[in-house]
Backbone as JSON, one array per atom type, in Angstrom:
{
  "sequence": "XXXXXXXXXXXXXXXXXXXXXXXXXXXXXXXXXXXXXXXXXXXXXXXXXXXXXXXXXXXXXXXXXXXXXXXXXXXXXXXXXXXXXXXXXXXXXXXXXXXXXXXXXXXXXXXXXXXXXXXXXXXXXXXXXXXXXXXXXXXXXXXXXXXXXXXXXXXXXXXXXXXXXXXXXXXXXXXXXXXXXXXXXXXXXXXXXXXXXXXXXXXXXXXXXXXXXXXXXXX",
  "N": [[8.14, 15.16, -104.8], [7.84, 14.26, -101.18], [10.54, 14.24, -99.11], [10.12, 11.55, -97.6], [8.82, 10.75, -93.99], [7.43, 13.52, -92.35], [8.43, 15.25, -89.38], [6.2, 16.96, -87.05], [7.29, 20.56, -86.36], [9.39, 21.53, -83.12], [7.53, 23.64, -81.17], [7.77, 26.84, -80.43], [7.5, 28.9, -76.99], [5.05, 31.46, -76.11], [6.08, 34.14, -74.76], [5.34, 34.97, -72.37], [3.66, 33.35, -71.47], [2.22, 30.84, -69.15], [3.35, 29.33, -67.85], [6.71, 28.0, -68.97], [8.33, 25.32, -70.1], [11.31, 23.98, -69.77], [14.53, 24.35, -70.77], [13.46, 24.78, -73.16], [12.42, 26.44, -75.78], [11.7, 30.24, -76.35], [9.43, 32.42, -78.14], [11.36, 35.2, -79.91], [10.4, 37.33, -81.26], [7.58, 38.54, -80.63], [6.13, 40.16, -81.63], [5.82, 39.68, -84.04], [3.22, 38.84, -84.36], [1.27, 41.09, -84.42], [-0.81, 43.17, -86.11], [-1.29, 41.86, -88.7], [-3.0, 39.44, -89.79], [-4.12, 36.71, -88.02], [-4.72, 33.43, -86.16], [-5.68, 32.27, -83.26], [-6.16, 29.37, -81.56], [-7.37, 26.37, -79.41], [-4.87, 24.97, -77.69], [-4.95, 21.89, -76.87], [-4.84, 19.0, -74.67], [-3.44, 16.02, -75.2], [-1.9, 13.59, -77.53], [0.22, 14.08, -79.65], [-0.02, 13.62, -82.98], [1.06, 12.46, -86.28], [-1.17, 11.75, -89.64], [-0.44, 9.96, -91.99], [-0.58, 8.76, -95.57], [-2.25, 7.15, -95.14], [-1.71, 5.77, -92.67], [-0.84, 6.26, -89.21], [1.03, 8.28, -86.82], [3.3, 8.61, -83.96], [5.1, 11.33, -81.87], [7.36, 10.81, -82.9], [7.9, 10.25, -85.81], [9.11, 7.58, -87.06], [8.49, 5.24, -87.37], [5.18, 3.14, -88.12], [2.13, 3.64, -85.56], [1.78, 1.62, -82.93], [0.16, 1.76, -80.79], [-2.58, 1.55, -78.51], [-3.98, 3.82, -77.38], [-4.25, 4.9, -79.75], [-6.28, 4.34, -81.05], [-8.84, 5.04, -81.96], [-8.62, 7.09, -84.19], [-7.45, 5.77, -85.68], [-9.51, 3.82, -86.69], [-11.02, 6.02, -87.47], [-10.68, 8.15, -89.3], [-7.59, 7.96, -90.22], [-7.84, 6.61, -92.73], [-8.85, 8.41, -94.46], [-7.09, 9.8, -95.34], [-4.66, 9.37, -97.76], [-3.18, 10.78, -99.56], [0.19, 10.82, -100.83], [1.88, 13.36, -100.47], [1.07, 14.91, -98.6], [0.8, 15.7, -95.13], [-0.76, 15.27, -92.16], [-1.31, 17.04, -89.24], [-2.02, 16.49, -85.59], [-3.97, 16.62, -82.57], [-4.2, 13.77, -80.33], [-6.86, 13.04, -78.11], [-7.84, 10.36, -76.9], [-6.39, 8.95, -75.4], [-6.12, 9.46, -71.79], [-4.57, 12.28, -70.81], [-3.22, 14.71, -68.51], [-5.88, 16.18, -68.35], [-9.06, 15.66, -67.76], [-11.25, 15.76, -70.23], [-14.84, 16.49, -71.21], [-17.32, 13.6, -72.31], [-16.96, 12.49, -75.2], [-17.63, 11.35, -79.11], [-16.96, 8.78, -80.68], [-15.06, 9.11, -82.82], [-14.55, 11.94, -82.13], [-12.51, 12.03, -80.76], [-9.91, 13.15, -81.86], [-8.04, 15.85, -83.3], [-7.7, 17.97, -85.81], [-4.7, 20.14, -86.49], [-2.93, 21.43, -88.4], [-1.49, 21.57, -91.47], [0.64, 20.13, -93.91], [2.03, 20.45, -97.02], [2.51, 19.7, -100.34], [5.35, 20.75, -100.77], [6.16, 20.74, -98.3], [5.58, 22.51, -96.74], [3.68, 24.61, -94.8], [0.37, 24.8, -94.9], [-2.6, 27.59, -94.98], [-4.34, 28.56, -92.53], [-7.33, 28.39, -93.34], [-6.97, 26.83, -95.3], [-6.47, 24.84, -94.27], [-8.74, 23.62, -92.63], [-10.86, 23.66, -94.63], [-9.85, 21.4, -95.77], [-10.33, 19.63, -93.67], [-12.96, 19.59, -93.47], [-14.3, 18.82, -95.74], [-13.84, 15.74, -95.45], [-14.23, 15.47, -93.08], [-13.16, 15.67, -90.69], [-12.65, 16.53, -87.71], [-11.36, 20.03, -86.05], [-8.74, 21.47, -84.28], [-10.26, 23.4, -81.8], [-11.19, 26.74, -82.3], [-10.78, 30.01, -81.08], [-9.89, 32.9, -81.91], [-9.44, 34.56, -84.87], [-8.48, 37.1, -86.55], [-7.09, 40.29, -85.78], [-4.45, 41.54, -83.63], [-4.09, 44.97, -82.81], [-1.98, 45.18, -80.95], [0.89, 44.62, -78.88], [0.44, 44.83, -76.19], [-2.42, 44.14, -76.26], [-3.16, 41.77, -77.16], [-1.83, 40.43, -74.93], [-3.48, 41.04, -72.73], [-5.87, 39.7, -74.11], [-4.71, 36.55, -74.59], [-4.48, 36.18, -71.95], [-6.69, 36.3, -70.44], [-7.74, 34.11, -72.03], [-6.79, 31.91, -71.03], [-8.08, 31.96, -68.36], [-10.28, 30.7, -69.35], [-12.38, 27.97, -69.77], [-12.19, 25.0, -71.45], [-12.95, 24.04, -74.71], [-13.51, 21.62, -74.95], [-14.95, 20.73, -72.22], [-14.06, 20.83, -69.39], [-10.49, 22.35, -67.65], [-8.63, 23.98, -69.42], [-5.6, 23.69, -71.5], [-4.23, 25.06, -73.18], [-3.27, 27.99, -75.29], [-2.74, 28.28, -78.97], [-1.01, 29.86, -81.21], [-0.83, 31.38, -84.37], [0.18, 32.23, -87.53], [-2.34, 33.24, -89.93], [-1.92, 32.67, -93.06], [-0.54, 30.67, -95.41], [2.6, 29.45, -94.77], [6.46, 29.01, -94.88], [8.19, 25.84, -94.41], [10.7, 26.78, -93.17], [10.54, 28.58, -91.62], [8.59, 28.24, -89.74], [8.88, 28.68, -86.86], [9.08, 31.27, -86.36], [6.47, 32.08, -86.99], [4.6, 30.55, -85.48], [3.69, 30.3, -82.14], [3.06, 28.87, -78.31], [1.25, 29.22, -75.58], [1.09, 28.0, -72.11], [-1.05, 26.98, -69.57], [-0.63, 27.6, -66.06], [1.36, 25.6, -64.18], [1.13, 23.35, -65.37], [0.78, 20.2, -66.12], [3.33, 17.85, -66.88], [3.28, 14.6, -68.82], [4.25, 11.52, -67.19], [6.7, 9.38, -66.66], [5.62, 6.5, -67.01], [3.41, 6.43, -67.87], [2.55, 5.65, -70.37], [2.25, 2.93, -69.25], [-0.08, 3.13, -67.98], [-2.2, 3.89, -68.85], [-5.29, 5.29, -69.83], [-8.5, 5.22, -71.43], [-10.01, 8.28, -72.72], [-13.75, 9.51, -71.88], [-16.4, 8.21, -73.46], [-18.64, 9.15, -75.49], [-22.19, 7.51, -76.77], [-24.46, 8.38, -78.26]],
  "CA": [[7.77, 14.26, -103.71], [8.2, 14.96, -99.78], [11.89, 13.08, -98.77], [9.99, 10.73, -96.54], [7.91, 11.3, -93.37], [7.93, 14.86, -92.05], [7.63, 15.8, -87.99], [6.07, 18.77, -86.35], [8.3, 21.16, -85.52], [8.94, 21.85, -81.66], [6.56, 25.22, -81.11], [8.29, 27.71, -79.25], [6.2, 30.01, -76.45], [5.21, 32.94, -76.06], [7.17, 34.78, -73.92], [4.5, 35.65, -71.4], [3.26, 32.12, -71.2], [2.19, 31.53, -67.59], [4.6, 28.51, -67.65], [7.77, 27.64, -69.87], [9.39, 24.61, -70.16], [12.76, 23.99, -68.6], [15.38, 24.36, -71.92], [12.58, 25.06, -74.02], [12.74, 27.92, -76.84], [11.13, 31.55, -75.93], [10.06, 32.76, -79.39], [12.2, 36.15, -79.71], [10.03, 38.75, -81.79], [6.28, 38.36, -80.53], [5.61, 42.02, -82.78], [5.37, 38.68, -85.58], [1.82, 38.59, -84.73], [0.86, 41.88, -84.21], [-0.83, 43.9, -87.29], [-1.48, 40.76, -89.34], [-3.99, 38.17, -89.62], [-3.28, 35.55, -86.89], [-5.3, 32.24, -85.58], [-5.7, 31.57, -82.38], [-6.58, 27.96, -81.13], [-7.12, 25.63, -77.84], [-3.9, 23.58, -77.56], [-5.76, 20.43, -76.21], [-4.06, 18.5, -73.35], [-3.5, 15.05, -75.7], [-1.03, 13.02, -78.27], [0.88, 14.87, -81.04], [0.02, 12.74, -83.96], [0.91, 13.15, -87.85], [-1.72, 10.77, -90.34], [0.7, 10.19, -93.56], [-0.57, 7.92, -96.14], [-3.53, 6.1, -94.47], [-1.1, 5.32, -91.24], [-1.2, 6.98, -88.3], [2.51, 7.99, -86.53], [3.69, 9.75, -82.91], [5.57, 12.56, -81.92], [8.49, 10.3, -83.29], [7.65, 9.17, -87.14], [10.42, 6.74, -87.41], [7.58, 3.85, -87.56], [3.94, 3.32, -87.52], [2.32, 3.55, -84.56], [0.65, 0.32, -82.54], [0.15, 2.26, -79.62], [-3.96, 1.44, -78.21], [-4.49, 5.07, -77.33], [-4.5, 5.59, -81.49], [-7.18, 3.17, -82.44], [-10.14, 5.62, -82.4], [-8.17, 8.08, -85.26], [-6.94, 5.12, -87.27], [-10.67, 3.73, -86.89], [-12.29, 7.0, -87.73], [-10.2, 9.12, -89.9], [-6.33, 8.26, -90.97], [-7.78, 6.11, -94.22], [-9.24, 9.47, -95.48], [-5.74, 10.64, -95.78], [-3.54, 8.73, -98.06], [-2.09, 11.4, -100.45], [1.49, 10.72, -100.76], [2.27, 14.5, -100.31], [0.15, 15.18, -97.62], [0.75, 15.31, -93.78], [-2.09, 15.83, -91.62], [-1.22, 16.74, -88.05], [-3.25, 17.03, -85.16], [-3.75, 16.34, -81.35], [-5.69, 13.06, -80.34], [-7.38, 13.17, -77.02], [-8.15, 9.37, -76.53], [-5.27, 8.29, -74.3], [-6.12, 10.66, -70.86], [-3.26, 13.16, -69.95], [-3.58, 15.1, -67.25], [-6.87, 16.66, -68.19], [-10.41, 15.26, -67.96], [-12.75, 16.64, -71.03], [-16.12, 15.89, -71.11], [-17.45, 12.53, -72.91], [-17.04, 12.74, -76.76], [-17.9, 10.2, -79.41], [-15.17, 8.21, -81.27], [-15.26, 9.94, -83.79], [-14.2, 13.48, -82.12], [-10.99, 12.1, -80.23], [-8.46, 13.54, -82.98], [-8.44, 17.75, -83.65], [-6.33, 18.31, -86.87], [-4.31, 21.41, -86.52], [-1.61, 21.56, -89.33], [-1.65, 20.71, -92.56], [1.52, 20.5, -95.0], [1.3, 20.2, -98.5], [3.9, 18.52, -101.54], [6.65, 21.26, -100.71], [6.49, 20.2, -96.82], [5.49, 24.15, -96.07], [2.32, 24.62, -94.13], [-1.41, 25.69, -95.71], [-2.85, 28.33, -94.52], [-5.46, 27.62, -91.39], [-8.4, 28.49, -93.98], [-7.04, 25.71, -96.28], [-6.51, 23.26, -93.16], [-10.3, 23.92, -92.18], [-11.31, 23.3, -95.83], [-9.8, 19.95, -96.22], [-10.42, 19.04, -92.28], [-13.85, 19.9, -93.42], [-13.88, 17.86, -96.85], [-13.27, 14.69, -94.99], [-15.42, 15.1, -91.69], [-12.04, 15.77, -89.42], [-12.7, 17.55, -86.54], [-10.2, 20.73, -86.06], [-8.78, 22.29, -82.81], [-11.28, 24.68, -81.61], [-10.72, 27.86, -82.92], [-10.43, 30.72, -80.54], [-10.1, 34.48, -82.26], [-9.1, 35.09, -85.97], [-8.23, 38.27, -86.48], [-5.8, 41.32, -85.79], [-4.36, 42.04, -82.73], [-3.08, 46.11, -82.64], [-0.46, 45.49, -80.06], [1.32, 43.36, -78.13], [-0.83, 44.76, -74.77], [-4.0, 43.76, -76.48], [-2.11, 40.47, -77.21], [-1.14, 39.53, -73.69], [-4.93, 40.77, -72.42], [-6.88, 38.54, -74.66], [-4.54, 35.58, -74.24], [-4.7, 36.06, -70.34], [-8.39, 36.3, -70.53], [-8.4, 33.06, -72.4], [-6.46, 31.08, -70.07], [-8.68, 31.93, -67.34], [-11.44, 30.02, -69.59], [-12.8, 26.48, -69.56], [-11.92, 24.12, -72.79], [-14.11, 23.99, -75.5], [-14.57, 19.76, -74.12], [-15.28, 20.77, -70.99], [-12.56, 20.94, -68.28], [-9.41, 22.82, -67.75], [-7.9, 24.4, -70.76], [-4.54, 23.42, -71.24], [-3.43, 26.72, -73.66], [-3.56, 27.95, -76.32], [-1.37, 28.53, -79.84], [-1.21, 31.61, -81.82], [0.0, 30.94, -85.9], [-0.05, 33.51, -88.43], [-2.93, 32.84, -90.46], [-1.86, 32.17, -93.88], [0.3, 29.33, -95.44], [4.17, 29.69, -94.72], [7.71, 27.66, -95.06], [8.7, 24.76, -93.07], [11.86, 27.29, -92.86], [9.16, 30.16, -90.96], [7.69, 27.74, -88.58], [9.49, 28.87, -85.46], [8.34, 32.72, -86.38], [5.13, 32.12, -87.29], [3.82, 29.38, -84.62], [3.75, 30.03, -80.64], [2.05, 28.6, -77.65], [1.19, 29.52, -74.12], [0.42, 26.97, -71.52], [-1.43, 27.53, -68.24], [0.68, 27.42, -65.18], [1.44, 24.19, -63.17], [0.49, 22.19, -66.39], [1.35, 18.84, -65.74], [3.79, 16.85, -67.57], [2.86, 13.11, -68.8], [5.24, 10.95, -66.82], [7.53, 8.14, -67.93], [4.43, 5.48, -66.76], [1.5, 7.03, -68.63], [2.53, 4.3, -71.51], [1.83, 1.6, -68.91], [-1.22, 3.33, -67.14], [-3.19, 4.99, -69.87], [-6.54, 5.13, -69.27], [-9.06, 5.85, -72.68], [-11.18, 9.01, -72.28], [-15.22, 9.13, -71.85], [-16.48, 8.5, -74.63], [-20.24, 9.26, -75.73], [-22.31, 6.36, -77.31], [-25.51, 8.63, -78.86]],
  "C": [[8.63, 14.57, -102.47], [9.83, 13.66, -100.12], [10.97, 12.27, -97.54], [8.9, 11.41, -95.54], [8.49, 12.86, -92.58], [7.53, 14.92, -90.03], [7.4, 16.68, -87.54], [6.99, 18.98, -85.51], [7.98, 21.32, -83.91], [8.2, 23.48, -81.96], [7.41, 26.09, -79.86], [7.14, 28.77, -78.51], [6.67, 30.92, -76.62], [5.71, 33.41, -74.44], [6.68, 35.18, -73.06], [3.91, 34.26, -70.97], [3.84, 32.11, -69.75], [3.57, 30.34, -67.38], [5.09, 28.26, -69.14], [8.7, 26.6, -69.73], [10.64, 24.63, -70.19], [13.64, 23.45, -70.33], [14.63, 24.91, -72.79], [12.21, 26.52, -75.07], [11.52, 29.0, -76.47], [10.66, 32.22, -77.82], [10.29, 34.43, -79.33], [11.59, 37.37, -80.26], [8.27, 38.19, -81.8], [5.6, 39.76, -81.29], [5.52, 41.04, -83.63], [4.01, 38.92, -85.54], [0.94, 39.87, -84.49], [0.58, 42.58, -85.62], [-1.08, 42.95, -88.41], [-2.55, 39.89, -88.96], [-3.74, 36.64, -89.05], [-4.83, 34.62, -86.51], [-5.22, 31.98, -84.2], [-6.14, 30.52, -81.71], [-6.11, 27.46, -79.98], [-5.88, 25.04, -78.29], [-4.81, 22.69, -75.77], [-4.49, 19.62, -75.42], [-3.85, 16.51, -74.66], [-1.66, 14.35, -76.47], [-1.11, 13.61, -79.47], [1.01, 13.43, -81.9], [0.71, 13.26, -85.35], [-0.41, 11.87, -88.69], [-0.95, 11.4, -91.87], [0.41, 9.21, -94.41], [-1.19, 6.44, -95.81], [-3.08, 5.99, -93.08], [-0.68, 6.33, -90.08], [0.91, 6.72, -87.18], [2.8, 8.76, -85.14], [4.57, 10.34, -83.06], [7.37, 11.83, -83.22], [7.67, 9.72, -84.55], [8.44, 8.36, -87.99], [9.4, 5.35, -87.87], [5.9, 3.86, -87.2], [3.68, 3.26, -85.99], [1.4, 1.87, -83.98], [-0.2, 0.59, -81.29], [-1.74, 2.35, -79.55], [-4.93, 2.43, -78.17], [-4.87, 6.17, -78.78], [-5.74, 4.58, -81.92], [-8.21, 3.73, -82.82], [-9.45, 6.49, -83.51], [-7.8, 6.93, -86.17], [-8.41, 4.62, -87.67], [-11.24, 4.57, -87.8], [-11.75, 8.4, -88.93], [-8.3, 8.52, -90.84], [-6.57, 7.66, -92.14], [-8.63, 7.07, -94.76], [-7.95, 10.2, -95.88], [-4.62, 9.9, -96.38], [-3.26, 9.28, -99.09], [-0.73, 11.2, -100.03], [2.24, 11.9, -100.35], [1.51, 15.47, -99.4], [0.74, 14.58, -96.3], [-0.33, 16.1, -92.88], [-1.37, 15.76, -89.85], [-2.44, 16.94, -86.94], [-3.12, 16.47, -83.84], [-4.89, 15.21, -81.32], [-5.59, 12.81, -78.82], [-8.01, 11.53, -76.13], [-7.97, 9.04, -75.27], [-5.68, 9.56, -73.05], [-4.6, 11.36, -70.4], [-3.0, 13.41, -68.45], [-5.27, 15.76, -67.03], [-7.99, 15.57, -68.48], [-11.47, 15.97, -69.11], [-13.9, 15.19, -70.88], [-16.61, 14.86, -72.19], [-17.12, 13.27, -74.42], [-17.46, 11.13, -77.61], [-17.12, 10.01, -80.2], [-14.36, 9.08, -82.19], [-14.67, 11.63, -83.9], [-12.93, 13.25, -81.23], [-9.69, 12.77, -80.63], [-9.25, 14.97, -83.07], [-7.19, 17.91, -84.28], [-5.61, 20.0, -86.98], [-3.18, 22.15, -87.17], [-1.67, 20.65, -90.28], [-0.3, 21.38, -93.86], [1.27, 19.8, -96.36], [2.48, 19.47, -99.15], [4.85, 19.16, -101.55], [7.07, 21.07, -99.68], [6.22, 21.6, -95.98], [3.7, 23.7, -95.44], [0.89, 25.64, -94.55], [-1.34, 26.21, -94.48], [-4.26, 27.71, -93.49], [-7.09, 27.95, -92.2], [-8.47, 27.42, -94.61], [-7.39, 24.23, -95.03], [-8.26, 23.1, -92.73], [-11.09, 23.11, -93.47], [-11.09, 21.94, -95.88], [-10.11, 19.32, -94.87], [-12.03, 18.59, -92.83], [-14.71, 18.78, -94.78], [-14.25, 16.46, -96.31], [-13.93, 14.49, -93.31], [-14.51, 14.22, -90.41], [-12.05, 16.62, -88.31], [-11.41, 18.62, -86.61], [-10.36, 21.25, -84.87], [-9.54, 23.49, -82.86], [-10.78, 26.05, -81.45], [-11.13, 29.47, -81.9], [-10.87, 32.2, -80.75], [-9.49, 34.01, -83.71], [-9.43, 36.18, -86.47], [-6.83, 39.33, -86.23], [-5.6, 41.86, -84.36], [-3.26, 43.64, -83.03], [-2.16, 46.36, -82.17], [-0.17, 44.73, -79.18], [0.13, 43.78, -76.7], [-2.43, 43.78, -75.0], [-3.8, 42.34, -76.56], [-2.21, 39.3, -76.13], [-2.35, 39.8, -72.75], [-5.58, 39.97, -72.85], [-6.12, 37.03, -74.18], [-4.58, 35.24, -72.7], [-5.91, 35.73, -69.56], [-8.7, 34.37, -70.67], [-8.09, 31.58, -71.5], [-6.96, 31.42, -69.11], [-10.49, 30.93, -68.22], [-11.18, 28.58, -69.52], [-12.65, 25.84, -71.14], [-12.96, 24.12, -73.3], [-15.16, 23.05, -75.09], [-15.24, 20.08, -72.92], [-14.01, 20.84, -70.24], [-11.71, 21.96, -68.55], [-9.21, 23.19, -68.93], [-6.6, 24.19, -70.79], [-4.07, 24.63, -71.81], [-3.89, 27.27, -74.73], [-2.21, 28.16, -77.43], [-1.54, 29.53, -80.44], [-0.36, 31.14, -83.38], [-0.65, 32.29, -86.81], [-0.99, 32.52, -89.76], [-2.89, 32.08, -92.23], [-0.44, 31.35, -94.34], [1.53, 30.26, -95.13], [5.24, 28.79, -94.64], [8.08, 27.04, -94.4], [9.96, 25.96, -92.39], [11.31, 28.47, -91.9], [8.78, 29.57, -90.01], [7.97, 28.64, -87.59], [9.06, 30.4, -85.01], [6.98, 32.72, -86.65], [4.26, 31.24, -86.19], [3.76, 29.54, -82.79], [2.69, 29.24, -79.69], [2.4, 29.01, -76.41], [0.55, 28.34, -73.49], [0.08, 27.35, -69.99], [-0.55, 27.26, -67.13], [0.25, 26.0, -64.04], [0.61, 23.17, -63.86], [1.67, 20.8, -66.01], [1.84, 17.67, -66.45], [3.07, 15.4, -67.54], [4.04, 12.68, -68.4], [5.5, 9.57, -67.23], [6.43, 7.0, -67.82], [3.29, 5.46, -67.04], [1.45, 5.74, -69.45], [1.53, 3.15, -70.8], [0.38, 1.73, -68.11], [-2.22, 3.97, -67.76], [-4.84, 4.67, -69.33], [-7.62, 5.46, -70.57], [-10.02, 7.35, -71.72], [-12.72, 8.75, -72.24], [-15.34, 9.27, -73.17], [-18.4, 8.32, -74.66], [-20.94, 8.1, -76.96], [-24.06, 6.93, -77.77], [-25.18, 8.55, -80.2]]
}
């Protein structure tokens, strides 16, 4: 049994990322994803959730959450997840950020994109798909899977992709890059990057008090 609740690690970028957060970790050997079977996925502009045992928790899982901008994922999904040895993470899009996507229906606010298992290590993004899939969880929209030959080809495709439009509609906020099959909580930091488009726009200390829900579609 896990020791308690687990939190996603911080993700370090990639080193070409058009912007980089100010202290924020560079990850140091981008040749990790080169020659291997790698994932690439939108990172969605939203709230870093975990769902642990029916209850739904933020970036901080010191306590449930009560927070308004969670009620469509506890609604629509965190009581499909109450294995004890199970953490389901995932971005939920309710609460507006900085980006506008296009309406959705309650139901598609949450995009699960990490899934650890009863050792606290992380399934592989085939398994996370499988049980996302199981359970009728939406997953962050999936990008390329496949092999990149070299870092050039690498830093073309991801350059490419940040000049595209979000899966929702709008802006793209980035994307992440993870090495496709499972690996150890102790691996994250080598195995996981993200790039974020440039002059992405922090949530500021008054979002709490000004949130706004996103559109939401009512077919």
């Amino acid at each position: 049994m896990l020791p308690g609740r687990l939190k996603y690690p911080r993700t370090p970028y990639w080193p070409y990322s058009p912007t980089i957060g100010r202290g924020d970790t560079v990850h140091p050997d981008p040749e990790r994803f080169v020659g291997r079977p790698v994932v690439v996925t939108e990172k969605l502009d939203g709230s870093n959730i975990l769902i642990h045992r029916g209850k739904v928790y933020g970036r901080s899982v010191g306590a449930e959450t009560t927070n308004k901008w969670m009620a469509m994922v506890k609604k629509h999904h965190a009581w499909k997840v109450t294995e004890p040895d199970i953490h389901l993470y995932g971005e939920d899009i309710y609460g507006v950020h900085s980006i506008h996507y296009e309406a959705v229906r309650e139901n598609e606010t949450f995009y699960a994109f990490a899934l650890r298992d009863s050792k606290g290590n992380f399934r592989s993004m085939a398994a996370l798909e499988q049980f996302a899939t199981q359970r009728s969880i939406p997953v962050v929209p999936v990008i390329f899977q496949g092999v990149f030959a070299s870092i050039a080809e690498m830093r073309v495709s991801i350059h490419a992709e940040h000049a595209k439009q979000s899966a929702l509609g709008g802006e793209r906020e980035g994307i992440v890059v993870r090495i496709a099959e499972r690996f150890s909580s102790a691996e994250f930091a080598r195995n996981v990057c993200k790039s974020v488009r440039r002059d992405h726009v922090q949530t500021d200390r008054h979002w709490t008090r000004n949130w706004r829900p996103c559109a939401l579609r009512r077919d």
